[in-house]
ZAMARGU-4260 file (C-alpha; in steps of 0.2 Angstrom, whole numbers, plus 5000, padded with zeros to 4 digits):
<rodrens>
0) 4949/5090/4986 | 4944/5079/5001 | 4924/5072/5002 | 4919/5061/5014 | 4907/5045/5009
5) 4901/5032/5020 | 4894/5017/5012 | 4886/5000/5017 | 4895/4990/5009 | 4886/4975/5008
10) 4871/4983/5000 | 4870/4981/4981 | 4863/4993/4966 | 4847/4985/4960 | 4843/4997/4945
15) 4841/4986/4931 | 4833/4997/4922 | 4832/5003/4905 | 4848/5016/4909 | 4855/5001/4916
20) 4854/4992/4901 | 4862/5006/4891 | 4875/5008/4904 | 4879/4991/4898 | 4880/4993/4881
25) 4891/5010/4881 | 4903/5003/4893 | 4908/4983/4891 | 4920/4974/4896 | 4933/4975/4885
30) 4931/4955/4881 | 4933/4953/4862 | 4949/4956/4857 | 4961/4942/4864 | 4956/4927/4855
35) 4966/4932/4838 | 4981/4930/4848 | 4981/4917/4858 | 4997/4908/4858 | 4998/4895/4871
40) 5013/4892/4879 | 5024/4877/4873 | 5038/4870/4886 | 5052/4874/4875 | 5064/4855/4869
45) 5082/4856/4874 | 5096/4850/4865 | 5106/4837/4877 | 5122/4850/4877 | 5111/4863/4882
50) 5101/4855/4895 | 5118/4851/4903 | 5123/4867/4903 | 5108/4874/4910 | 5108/4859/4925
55) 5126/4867/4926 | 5122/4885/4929 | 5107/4879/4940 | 5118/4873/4952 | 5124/4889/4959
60) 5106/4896/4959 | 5096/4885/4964 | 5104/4873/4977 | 5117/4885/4987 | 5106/4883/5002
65) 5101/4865/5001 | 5120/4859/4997 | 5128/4871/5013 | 5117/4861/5026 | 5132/4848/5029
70) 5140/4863/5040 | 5128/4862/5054 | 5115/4846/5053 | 5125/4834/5063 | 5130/4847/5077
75) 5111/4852/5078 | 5106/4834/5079 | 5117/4829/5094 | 5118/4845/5104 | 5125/4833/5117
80) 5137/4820/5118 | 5137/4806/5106 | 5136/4790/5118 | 5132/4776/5107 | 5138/4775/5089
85) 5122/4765/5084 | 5116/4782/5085 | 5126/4790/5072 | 5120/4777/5062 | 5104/4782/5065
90) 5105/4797/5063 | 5111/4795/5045 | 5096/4785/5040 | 5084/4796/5042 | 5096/4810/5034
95) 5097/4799/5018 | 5077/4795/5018 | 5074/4812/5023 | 5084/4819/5007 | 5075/4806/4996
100) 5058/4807/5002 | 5057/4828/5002 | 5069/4834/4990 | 5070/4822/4979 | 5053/4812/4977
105) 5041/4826/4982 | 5049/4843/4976 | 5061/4839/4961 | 5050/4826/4952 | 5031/4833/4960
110) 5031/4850/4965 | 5042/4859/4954 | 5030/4852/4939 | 5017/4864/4948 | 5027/4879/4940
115) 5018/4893/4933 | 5026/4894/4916 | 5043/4890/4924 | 5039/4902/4942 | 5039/4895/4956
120) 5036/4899/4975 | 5020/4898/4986 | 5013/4915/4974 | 5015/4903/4959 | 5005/4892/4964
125) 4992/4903/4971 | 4991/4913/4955 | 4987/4895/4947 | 4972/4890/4959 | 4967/4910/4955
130) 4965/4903/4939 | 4957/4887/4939 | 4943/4894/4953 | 4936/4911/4957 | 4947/4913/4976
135) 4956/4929/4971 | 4950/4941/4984 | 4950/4956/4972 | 4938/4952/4958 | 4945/4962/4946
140) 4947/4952/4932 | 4936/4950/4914 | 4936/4936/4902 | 4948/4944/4889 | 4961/4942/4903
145) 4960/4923/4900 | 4964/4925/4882 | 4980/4932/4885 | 4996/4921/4878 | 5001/4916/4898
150) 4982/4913/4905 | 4984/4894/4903 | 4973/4886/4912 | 4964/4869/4908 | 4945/4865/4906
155) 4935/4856/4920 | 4921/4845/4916 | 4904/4848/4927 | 4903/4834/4933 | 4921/4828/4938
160) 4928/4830/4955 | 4938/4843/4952 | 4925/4855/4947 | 4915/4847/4964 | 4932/4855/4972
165) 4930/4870/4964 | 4912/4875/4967 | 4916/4870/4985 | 4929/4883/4986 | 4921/4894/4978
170) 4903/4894/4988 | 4912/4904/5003 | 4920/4920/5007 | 4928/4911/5020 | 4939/4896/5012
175) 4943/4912/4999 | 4952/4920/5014 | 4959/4904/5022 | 4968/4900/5006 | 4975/4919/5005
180) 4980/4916/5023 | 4988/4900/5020 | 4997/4909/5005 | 5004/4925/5016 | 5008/4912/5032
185) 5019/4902/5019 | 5026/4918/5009 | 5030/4926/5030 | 5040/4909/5033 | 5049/4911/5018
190) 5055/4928/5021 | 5060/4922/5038 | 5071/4910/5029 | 5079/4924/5020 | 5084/4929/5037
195) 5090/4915/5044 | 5099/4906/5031 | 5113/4919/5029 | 5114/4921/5049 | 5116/4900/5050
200) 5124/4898/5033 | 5139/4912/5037 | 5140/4907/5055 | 5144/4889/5053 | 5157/4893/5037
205) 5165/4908/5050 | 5167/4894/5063 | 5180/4884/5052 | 5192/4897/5061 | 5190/4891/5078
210) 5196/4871/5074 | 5213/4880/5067 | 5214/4893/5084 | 5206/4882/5097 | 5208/4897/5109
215) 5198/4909/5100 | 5184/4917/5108 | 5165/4913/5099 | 5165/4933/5099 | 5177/4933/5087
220) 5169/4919/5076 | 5153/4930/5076 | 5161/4948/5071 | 5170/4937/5055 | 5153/4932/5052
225) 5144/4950/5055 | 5158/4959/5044 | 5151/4944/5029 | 5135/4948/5030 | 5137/4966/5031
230) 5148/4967/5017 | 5136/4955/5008 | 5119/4965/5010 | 5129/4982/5007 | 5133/4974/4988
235) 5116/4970/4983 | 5111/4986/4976 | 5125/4982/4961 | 5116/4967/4957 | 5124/4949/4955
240) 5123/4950/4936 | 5143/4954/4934 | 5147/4939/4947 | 5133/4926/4944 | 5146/4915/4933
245) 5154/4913/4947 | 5141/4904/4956 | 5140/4889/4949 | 5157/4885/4947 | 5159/4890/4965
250) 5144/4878/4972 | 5150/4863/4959 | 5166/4862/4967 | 5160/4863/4985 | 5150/4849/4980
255) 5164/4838/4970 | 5175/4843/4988 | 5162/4836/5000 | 5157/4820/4990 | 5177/4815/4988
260) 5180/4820/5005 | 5165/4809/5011 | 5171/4794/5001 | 5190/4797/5009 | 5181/4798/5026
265) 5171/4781/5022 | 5187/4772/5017 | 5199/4779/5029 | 5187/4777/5046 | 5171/4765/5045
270) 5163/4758/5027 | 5152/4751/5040 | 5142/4767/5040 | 5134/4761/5024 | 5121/4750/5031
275) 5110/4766/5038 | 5103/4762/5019 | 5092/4750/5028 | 5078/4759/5035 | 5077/4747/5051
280) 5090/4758/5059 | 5075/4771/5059 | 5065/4759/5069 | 5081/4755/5081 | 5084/4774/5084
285) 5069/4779/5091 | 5067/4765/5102 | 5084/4767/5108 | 5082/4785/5112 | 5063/4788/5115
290) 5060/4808/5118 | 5079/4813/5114 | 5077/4803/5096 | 5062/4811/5093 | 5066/4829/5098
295) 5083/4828/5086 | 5073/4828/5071 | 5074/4846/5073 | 5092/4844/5069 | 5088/4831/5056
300) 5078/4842/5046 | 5090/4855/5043 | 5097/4841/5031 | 5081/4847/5019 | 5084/4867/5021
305) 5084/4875/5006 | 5070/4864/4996 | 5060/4876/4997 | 5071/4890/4990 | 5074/4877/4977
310) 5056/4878/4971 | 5055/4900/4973 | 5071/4900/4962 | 5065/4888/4947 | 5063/4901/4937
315) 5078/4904/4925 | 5080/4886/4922 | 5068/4872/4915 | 5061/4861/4927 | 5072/4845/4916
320) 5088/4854/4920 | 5083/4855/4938 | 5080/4838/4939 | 5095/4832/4929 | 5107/4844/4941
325) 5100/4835/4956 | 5101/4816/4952 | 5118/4818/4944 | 5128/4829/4956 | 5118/4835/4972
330) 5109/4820/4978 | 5126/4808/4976 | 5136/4821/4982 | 5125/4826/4999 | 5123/4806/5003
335) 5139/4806/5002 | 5146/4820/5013 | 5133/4815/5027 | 5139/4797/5026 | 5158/4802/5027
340) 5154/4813/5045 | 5145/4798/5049 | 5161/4787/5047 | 5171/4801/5055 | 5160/4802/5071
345) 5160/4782/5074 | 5179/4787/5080 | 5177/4802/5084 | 5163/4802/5096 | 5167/4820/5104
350) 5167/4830/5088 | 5150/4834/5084 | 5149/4850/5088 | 5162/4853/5073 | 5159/4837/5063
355) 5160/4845/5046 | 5178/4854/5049 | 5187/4841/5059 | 5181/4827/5046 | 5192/4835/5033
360) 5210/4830/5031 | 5223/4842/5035 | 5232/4846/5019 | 5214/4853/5011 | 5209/4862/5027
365) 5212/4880/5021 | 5206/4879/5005 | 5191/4870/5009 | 5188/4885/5023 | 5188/4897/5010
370) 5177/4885/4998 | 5164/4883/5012 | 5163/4901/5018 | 5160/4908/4996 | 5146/4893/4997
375) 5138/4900/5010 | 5137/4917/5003 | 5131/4910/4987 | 5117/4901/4996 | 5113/4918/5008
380) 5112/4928/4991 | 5100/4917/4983 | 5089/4919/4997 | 5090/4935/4998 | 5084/4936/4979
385) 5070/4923/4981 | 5067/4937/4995 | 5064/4949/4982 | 5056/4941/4971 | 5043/4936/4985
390) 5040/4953/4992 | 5038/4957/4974 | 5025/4943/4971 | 5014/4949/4985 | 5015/4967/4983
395) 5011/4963/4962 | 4995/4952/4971 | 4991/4969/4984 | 4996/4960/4997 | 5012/4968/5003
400) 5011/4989/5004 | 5022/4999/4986 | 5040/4996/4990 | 5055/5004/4978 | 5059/4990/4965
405) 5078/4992/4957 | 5080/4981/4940 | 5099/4977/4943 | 5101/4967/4928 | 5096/4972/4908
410) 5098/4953/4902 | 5088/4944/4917 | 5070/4952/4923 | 5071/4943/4938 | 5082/4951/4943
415) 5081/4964/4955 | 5085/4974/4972 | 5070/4982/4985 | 5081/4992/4995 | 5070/4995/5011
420) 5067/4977/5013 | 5087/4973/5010 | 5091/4984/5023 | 5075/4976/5037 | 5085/4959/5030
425) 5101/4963/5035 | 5096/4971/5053 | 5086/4955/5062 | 5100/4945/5050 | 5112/4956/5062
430) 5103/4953/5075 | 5100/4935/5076 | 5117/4931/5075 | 5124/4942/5087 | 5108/4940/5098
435) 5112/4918/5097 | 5129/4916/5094 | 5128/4898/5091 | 5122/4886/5077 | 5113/4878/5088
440) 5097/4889/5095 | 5098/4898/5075 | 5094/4881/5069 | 5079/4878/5079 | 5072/4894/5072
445) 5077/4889/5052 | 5070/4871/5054 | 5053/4880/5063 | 5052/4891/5047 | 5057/4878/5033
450) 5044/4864/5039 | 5029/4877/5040 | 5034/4882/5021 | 5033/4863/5016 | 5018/4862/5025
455) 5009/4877/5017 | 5015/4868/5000 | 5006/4855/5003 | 4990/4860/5004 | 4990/4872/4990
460) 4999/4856/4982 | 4984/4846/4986 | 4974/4859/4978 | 4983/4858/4962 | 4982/4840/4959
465) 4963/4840/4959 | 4959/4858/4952 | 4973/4860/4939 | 4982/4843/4937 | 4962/4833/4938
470) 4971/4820/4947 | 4962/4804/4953 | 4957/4806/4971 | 4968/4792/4978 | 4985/4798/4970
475) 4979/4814/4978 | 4977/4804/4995 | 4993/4796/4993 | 5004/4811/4989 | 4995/4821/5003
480) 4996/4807/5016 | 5015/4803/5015 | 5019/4821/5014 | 5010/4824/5028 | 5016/4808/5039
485) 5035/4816/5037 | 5031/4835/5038 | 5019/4833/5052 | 5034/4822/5062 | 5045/4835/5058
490) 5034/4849/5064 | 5031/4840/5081 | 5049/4839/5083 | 5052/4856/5082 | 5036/4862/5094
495) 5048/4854/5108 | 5062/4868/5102 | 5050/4884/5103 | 5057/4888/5118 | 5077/4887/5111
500) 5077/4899/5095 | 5062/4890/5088 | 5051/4907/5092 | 5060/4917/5082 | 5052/4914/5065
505) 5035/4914/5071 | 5039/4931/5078 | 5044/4938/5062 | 5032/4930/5053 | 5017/4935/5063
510) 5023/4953/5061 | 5026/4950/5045 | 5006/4941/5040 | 4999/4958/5050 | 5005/4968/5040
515) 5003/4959/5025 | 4983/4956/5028 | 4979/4973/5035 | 4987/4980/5019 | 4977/4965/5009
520) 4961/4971/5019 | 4963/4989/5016 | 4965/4988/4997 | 4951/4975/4994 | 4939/4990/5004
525) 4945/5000/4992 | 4942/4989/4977 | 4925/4987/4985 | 4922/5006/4987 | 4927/5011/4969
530) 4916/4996/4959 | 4901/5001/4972 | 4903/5020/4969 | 4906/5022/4951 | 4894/5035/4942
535) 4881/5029/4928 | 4885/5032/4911 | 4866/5036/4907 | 4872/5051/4919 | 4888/5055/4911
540) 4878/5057/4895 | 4865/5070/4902 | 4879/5080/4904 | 4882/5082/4886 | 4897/5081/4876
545) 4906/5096/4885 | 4900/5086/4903 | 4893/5102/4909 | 4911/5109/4910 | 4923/5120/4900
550) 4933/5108/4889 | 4950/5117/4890 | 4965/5110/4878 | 4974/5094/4885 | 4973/5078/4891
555) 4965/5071/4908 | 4973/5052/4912 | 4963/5048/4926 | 4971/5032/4937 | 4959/5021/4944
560) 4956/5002/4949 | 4941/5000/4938 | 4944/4992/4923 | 4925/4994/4918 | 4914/5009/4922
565) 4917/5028/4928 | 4925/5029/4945 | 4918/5041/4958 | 4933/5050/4958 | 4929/5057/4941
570) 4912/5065/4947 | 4918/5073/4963 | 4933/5081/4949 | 4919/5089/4939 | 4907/5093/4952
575) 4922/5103/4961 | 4929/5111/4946 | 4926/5122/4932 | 4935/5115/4917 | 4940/5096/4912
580) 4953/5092/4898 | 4948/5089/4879 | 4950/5071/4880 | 4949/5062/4897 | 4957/5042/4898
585) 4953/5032/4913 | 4970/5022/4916 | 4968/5006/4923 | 4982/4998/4930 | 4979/4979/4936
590) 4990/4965/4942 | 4984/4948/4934 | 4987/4930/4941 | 4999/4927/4926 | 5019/4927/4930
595) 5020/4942/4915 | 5009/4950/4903 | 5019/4950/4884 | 5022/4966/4879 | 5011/4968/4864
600) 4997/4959/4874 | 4998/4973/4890 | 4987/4987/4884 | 4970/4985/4879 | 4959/5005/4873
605) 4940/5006/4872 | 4930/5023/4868 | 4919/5028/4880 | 4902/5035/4875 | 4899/5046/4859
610) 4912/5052/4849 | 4912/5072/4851 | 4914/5069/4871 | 4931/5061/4867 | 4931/5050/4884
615) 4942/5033/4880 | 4949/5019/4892 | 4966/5011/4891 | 4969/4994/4904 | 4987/4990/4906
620) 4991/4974/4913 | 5003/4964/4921 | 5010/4951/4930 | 5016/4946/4944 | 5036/4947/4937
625) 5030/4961/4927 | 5040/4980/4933 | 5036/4994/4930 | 5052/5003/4925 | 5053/5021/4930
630) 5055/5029/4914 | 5043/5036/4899 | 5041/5020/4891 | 5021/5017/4901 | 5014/5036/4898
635) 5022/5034/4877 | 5016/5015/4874 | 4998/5023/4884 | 4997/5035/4869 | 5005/5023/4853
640) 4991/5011/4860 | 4977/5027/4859 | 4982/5034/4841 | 4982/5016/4833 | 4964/5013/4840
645) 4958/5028/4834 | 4966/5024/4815 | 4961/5007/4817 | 4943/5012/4825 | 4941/5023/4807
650) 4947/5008/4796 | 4932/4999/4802 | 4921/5010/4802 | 4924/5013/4784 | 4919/4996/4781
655) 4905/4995/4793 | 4888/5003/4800 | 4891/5015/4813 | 4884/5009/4832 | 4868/5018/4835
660) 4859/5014/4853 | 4842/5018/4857 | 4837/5027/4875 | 4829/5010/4880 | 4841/4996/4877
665) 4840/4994/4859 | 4853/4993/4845 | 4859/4988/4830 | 4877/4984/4835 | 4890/4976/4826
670) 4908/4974/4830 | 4926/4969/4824 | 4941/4963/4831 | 4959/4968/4824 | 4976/4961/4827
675) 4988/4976/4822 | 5003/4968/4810 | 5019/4967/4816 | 5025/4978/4802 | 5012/4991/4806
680) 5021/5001/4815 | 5041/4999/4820 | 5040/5006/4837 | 5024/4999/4843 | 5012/4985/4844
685) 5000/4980/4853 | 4981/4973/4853 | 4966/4984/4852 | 4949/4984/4858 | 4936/4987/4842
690) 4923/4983/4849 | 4915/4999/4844 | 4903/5007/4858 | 4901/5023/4853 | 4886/5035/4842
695) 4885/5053/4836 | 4868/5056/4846 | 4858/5045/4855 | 4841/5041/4844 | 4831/5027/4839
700) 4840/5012/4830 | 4838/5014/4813 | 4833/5002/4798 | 4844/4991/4790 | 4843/4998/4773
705) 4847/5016/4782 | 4861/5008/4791 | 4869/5000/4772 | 4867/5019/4766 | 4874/5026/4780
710) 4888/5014/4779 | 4893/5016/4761 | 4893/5038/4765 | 4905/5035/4779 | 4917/5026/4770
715) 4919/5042/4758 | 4924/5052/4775 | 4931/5040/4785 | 4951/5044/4780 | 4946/5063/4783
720) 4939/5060/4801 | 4953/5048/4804 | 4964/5065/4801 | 4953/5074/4809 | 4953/5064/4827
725) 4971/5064/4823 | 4976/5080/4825 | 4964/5084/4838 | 4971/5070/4849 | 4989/5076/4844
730) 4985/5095/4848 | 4978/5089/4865 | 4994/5080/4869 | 5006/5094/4865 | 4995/5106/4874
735) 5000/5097/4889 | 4995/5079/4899 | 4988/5079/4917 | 4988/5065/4927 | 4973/5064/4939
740) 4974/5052/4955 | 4964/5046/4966 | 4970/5047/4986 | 4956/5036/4995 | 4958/5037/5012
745) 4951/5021/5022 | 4945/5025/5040 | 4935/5015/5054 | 4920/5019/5057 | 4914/5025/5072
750) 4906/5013/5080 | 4920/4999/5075 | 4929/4990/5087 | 4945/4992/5096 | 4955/4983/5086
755) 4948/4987/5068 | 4951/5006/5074 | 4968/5001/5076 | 4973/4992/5060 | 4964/5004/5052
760) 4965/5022/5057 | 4984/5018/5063 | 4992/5002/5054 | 4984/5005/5038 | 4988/5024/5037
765) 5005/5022/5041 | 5008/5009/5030 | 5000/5021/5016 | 5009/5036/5023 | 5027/5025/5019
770) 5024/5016/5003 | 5026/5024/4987 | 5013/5034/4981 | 5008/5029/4962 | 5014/5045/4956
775) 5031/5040/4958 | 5030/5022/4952 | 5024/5030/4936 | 5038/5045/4935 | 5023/5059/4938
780) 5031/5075/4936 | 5026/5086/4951 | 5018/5099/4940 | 5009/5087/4930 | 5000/5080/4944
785) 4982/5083/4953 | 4976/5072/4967 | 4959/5070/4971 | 4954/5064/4991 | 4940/5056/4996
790) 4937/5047/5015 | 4931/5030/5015 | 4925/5023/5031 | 4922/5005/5034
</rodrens>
């Protein structure tokens, strides 16, 4: 069934009526339940054996990608020949200020304290700003969500500056969008990262062979390096769960290897190198070398990859143990290695293009080969996971089109697989490094997509500090003008290297950001068309408990995106048909700007209307972590969570005076709130909605002294219509379950212009036609299914 509607959507409904007040009162918000079980999250205290071990395992998660930088940053930075050692020197203070101003100073003692429960990543701190101000896009959230356990937000006072900052970014449609756009610009750069760091990673480790075979052609380096990162993308689907131990001890011994080396190198050639600790040498290197100095901190920069990865792969690991992992062994350990090039190129002028290689001593060649080349794989894999894990983030947030989502590990949820976006990874990884071939041109493209990340953080970071942080508006200004003094510098550096590789990640990014916000546009429409075409209840209840219908046996889950009111979907069903089920749920599926919704916190069930017309709503909620496994588990929790409100719902009304409304907005209404015990049932629990909205008939509000009478007879008969509902409910079930969903289809509108008709009518449909449809997500059998079409145009 396919209708056609054609709405103005900017007009508003403005019947406020009497119906509309009854509306109200039969369909609320489901906002009364939460507050019983509000837990708020307490950073967990770490024993000092424990943190150590986690600072351990951190190592080979979080700062692969950061610690295999050594291989290429020096023959990035002088692309030419070295002609005055001075420069060298140079060169290394700005890596050693560079490493202590970024990673250290700004991410691993600023940023990372800006996680989201322990997530991080440009979506973490997006879903934070969602919480503290009104800027998600899709305003589908109610005020129980903010009692959930992980909605922890802080209060603003009226009259402070943040709350200045949070009207102002509130009061226009516009700033909304720019922030989401600074968001997906940031999230395409990062996924560009998790295309270039395997190519430059594997490509600089695979050119070890050539200083062993000088005579070897580069086509032979870049094959070695294409057969790695085939094999490596072909393994993903198994998951890294059964080799992840190996990470760290893998990336802790590269580390201990490059810092010994380093101090041999600084013994055995030039101590000298040491004074680069004084930032004069800054000073003297850009006078010396004017344009040239200037343009090479494109290669200087390459020294901070992977800071950024650190911060999207925070989240196994508590933010102390990334900290402690850093100071101790990466920070020491990087200065180190860079210093001991350094020393190794003050004699050795000539080398480089091959710094890192030639600067090691013969008898550890080989094994150091084979160290650096399972480094760089161990930094390329967790790319591709913060890849995941980011595609996952913004498809959770609507903003990326349905994508198949593996779970490759039962102990770690963040864990998993997207194969389609695996294999796009591996093809441009493929085809960069084939299409370059050199270190050269690929790291012009990485340092364009890492300093565009940095700068994206940034600004959400400057948001943070005043919305949720309430910082004073000079430690803002501080924080926001040294980090822009260095990332701006940086950013101007690598404008001049456009033209040498550095278009690359703009090109992928911008095909990326298209097709994030035309997929972001098309589902707010949609949003926008369901909340402005939902039917009146006051309707709904002139239809009468059988709706006008034949109520067959059975049950009618309806999907929609409203998690309040009766979407238009449902009328164009029973206007079209000639039977509906005996008991009809609307199920509401929403994402929320948490990391995860706790399992007996994700389903929330309200009746809808009288009774004896058997209409109820379930909202099931996640996060952005959150998956949806494709099993049973969601269709058998939906039910649990329906049969324990019913039982529930009679408890109270044994108790209590039943809800009575009057046809013009009066009441007498009472409500209650339960929080189901733990021991209540062994296989299920979860948080109900009681707030009762629900009547026999719809007549006048009746006395007080009628309603304590009426009260005390309906506890004598509560257990048996408990029963009752019971088996009726249970009798529906086994009769059979049909899921009914809604297949809105978004179209331009005539008149619209060129290039909306082609987002739209194009883009946007194929995009819909090659995602998953929700039927699969949720394990729909095929015979259990009915879609219901309706054309949209905008």
């Amino acid at each position: 069934m396919v209708t056609d509607v054609e709405m103005d959507m900017t007009g508003e409904d403005e019947s406020k009526g009497g119906m509309w007040a009854l509306e109200q009162k039969i369909d609320q918000p489901m906002d009364e339940e939460a507050g019983r079980l509000k837990n708020m999250y307490r950073e967990k205290k770490f024993s000092s054996i424990l943190l150590l071990q986690l600072a351990f395992q951190s190592l080979g998660v979080v700062y692969g990608d950061l610690g295999t930088s050594p291989l290429y940053v020096f023959y990035n930075t002088f692309p030419d020949k070295i002609t005055d050692t001075e420069d060298i020197v140079g060169a290394l203070s700005l890596i050693i200020y560079s490493l202590t101003l970024v990673p250290l100073i700004k991410y691993v003692f600023i940023v990372c304290r800006a996680n989201d429960n322990g997530q991080g990543g440009t979506f973490a701190l997006y879903s934070l700003l969602c919480r503290h101000a009104k800027v998600n896009t899709i305003p589908n959230q109610h005020k129980t969500d903010e009692e959930l356990t992980t909605y922890s937000r802080s209060t603003i006072h009226e009259k402070s500056f943040a709350a200045k900052t949070r009207r102002w970014l509130e009061g226009d449609v516009f700033k909304k969008n720019a922030l989401l756009l600074l968001v997906l610009v940031g999230t395409c750069m990062a996924v560009g990262d998790g295309i270039l760091t395997p190519a430059i990673s594997v490509l600089s480790a695979a050119g070890g062979i050539k200083i062993d075979h000088p005579g070897m052609s580069t086509d032979v380096v870049v094959v070695v390096a294409v057969v790695i990162l085939v094999g490596l993308f072909s393994l993903q689907h198994y998951g890294v769960d059964k080799v992840a131990w190996l990470f760290a001890p893998i990336v802790l011994l590269w580390f201990l290897l490059i810092g010994g080396i380093g101090i041999f190198n600084i013994w055995k050639y030039d101590s000298g190198v040491l004074r680069a600790f004084s930032p004069i040498y800054i000073f003297r290197y850009f006078k010396r070398r004017g344009k040239n100095g200037w343009t090479s901190l494109g290669g200087i920069m390459l020294s901070i990859t992977g800071t950024e990865a650190l911060f999207a792969d925070l989240a196994h690991f508590p933010v102390s143990a990334i900290q402690l992992a850093f100071t101790i062994v990466v920070f020491p350990c990087l200065l180190l290695a860079y210093s001991g090039q350094a020393a190794y190129l003050m004699f050795n002028k000539d080398h480089a293009s091959d710094a890192f290689y030639r600067s090691i001593p013969d008898g550890v060649y080989w094994p150091m080969f084979i160290i650096a080349t399972l480094a760089a794989i161990v930094a390329s894999q967790a790319t591709i996971s913060a890849t995941f894990s980011i595609i996952k983030q913004a498809n959770a947030l609507g903003c990326f089109p349905r994508v198949k989502v593996i779970h490759t590990s039962s102990k770690f949820l963040g864990q998993i697989y997207i194969p389609d976006i695996n294999w796009i990874l591996m093809v441009l990884c493929i085809i960069v490094t084939v299409g370059f071939k050199n270190q050269s041109q690929i790291g012009n493209a990485y340092g364009t997509a890492v300093v565009i990340v940095m700068l994206a953080t940034t600004f959400l970071m400057i948001l943070i500090m005043l919305l949720v942080w309430r910082c004073h508006w000079t430690l803002v200004f501080i924080f926001a003008a040294l980090s822009l003094i260095v990332e701006c510098t940086y950013f101007s550096a690598v404008l001049f290297k456009v033209d040498q590789g550095g278009w690359v990640p703009l090109v992928i990014a911008a095909v990326f950001l298209f097709i994030m916000y035309i997929w972001h546009y098309g589902t707010v429409k949609r949003y926008e068309f369901e909340m402005h075409s939902k039917i009146s209840m006051a309707w709904i209840l002139g239809l009468g408990p059988s709706l006008g219908l034949v109520r067959v046996p059975g049950i009618g889950l309806v999907y929609t995106e409203l998690a309040s009111g009766v979407p238009h979907i449902f009328s164009h069903f029973i206007t079209n048909l000639p039977a509906i089920h005996s008991v009809v749920v609307f199920v509401c599926v929403k994402y929320l700007p948490v990391y995860t919704v706790p399992e007996e916190e994700r389903f929330l069930v309200k009746r809808i209307g009288p009774k004896n017309f058997h209409m109820f709503r379930c909202v099931a909620r996640y996060g952005y972590k959150d998956l949806h496994k494709k099993d049973d588990e969601f269709e058998k929790k939906l039910f649990d969570s329906l049969f324990m409100f019913v039982r529930l719902e009679s408890m109270m009304e044994g108790g209590s005076d039943s809800d009575d409304y009057s046809l013009y907005g009066q009441e007498t209404h009472r409500s209650k709130d339960f929080l189901l015990p733990d021991n209540a049932n062994n296989t299920f629990s979860s948080v109900v909605d009681l707030t009762i909205s629900s009547c026999d008939s719809i007549v006048p509000a009746k006395s007080p002294l009628h309603a304590v009478n009426s009260g005390m007879s309906s506890g004598q008969v509560s257990s048996q219509r408990d029963v009752d509902e019971m088996e009726f409910l249970t009798s529906c079930r086994d009769a059979g379950v049909v899921h009914i969903m809604g297949n809105t289809i978004v179209r331009a509108r005539r008149d619209s212009a060129f290039y909306k008709k082609l987002s739209i009518d194009y883009v946007y449909a194929f995009l819909r036609k090659i995602c998953r449809e929700n039927s699969v997500i949720f394990n729909v059998p095929h015979e259990s299914l009915l879609n219901v079409g309706q054309v949209f145009y905008v």
